[in-house]
Backbone bond lengths (Angstrom), bond angles and torsions (degrees), N, CA, C in turn:
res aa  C-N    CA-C-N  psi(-1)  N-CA   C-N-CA  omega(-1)  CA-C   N-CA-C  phi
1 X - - - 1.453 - - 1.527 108.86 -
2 X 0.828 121.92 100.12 2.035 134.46 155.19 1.167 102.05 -36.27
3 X 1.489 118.81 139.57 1.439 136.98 179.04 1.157 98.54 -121.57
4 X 1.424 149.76 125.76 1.525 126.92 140.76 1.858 113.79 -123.69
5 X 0.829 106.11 169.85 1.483 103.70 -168.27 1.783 108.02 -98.31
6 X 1.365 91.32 138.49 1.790 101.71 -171.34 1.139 105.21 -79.75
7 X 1.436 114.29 106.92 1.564 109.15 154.43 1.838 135.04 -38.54
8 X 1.911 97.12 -57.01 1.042 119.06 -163.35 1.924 118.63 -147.88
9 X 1.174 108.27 112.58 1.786 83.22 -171.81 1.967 98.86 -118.40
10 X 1.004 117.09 132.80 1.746 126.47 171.67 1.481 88.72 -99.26
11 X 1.651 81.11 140.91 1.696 105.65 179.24 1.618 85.54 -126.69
12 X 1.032 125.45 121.44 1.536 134.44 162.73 1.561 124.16 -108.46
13 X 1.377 115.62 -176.07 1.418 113.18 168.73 1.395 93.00 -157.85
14 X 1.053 96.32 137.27 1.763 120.72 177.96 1.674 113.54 -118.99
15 X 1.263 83.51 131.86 1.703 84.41 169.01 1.749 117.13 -115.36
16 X 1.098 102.40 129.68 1.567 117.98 -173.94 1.572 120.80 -59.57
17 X 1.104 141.32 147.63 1.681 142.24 168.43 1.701 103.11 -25.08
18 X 1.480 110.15 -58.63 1.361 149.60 175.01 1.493 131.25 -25.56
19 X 1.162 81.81 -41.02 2.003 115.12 -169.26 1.095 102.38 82.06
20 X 1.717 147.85 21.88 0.876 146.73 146.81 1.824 119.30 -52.50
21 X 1.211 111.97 125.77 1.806 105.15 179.29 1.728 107.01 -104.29
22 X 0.952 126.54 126.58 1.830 124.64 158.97 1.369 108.98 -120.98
23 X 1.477 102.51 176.49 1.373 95.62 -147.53 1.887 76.30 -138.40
24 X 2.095 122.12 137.08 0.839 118.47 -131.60 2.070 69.33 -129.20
25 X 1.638 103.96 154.49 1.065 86.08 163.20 1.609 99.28 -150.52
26 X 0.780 119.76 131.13 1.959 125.69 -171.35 1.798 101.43 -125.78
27 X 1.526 108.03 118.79 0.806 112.38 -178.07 1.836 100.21 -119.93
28 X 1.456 120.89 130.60 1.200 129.14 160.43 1.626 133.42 -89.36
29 X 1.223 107.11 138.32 1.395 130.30 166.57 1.749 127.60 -50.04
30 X 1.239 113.55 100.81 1.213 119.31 -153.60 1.557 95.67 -67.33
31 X 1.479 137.41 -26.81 1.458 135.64 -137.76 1.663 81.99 -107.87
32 X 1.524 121.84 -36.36 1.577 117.86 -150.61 1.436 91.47 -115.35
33 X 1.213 137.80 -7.89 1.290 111.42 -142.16 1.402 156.89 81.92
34 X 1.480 102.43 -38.36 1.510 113.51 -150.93 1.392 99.31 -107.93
35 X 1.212 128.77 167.16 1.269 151.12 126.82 1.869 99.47 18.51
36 X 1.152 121.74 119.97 1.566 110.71 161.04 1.562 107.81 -135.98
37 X 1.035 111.86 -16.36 1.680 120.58 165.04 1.792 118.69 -176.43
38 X 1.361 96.05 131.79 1.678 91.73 166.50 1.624 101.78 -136.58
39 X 1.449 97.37 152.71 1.443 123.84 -179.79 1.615 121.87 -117.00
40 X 1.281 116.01 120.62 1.089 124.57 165.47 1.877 135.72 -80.32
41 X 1.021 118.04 92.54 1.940 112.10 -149.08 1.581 90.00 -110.04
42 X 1.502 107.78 155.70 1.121 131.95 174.33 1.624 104.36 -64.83
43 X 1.368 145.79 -146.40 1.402 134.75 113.59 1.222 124.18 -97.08
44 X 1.042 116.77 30.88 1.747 119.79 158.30 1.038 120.53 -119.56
45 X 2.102 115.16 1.31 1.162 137.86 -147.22 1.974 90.21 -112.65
46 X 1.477 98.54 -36.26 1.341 120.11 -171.49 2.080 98.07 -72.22
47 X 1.688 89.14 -74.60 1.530 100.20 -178.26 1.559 103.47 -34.48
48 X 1.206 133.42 -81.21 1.291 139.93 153.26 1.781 119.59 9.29
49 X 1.285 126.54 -62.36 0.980 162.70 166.68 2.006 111.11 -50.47
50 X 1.366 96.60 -79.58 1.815 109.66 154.12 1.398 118.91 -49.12
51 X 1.191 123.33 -39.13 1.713 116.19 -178.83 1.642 97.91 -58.35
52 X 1.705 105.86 -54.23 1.333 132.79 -132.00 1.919 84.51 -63.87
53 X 1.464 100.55 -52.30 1.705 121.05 -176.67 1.500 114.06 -42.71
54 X 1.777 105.71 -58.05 1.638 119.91 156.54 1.866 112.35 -19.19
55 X 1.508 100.31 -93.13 0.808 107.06 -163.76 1.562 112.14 -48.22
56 X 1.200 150.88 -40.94 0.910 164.18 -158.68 1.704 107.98 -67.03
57 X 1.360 100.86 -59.25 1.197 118.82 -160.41 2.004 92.85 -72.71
58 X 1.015 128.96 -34.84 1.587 144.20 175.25 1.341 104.96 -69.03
59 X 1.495 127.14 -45.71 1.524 114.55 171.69 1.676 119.86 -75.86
60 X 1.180 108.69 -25.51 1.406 130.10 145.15 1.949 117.65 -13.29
61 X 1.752 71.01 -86.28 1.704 87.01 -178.32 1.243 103.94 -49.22
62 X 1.762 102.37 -66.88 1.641 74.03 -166.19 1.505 150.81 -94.46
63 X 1.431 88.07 21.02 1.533 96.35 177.26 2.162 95.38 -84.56
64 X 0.734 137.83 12.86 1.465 172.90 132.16 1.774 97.51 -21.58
65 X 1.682 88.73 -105.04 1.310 124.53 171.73 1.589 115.63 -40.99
66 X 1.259 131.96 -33.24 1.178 131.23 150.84 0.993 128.69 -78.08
67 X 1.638 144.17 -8.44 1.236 132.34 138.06 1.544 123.68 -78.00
68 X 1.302 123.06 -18.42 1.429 113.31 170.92 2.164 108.83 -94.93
69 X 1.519 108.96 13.53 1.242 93.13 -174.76 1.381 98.40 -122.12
70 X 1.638 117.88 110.00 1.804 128.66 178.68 1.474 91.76 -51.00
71 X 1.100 140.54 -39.76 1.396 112.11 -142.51 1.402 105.01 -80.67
72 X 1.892 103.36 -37.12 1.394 107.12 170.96 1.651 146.10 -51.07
73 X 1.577 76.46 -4.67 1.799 84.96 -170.87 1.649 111.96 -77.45
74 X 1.333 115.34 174.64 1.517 117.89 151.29 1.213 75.02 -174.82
75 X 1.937 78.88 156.10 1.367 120.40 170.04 1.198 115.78 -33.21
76 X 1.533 114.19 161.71 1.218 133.81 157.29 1.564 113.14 -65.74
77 X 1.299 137.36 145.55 0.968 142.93 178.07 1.639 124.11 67.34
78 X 1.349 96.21 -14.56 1.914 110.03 -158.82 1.794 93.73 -84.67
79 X 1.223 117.79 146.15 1.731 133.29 -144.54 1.501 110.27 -144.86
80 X 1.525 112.13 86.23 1.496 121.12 -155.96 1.538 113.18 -109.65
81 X 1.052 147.15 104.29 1.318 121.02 -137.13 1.890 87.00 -84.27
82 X 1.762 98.90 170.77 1.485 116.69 -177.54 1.434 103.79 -65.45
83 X 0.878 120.87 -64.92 1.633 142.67 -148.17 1.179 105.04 -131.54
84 X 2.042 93.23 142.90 1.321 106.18 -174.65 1.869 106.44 -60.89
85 X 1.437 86.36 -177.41 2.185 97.36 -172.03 2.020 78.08 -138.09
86 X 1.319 95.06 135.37 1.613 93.31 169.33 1.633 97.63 -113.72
């Protein structure tokens, strides 16, 4: 899998002859300039897409936040229960 780094990405919306709307997305190549991919999405194709980004970007963080936070850690193997027991 190729990595390259995004210069620049346009998120557009187009509307069709039709009255159809999609939603356009062109992302550029930071090293070349040019064109490195664009996408054409439905809007459920888009929404779909944005949830998908959400979530991602949130498990992200915080698997993040749990390596830079000591308090959060524990051991390997060590078995703490969740919740209090009265």
């Amino acid at each position: 899998m190729l990595q390259n780094m995004v210069e620049k990405m346009d998120v557009s919306l187009i509307s069709g002859d039709d009255g159809s709307d999609h939603i356009a997305i062109n992302v550029v190549n930071q090293v070349a300039g040019e064109a490195m991919a664009a996408l054409k999405l439905t809007p459920s194709q888009a929404r779909m897409l944005a949830t998908e980004l959400i979530a991602a970007v949130n498990r992200a963080e915080v698997k993040k936040s749990l390596k830079t936070s000591p308090n959060l850690w524990r051991r390997q193997g060590e078995a703490r229960p969740r919740l209090a027991t009265a």
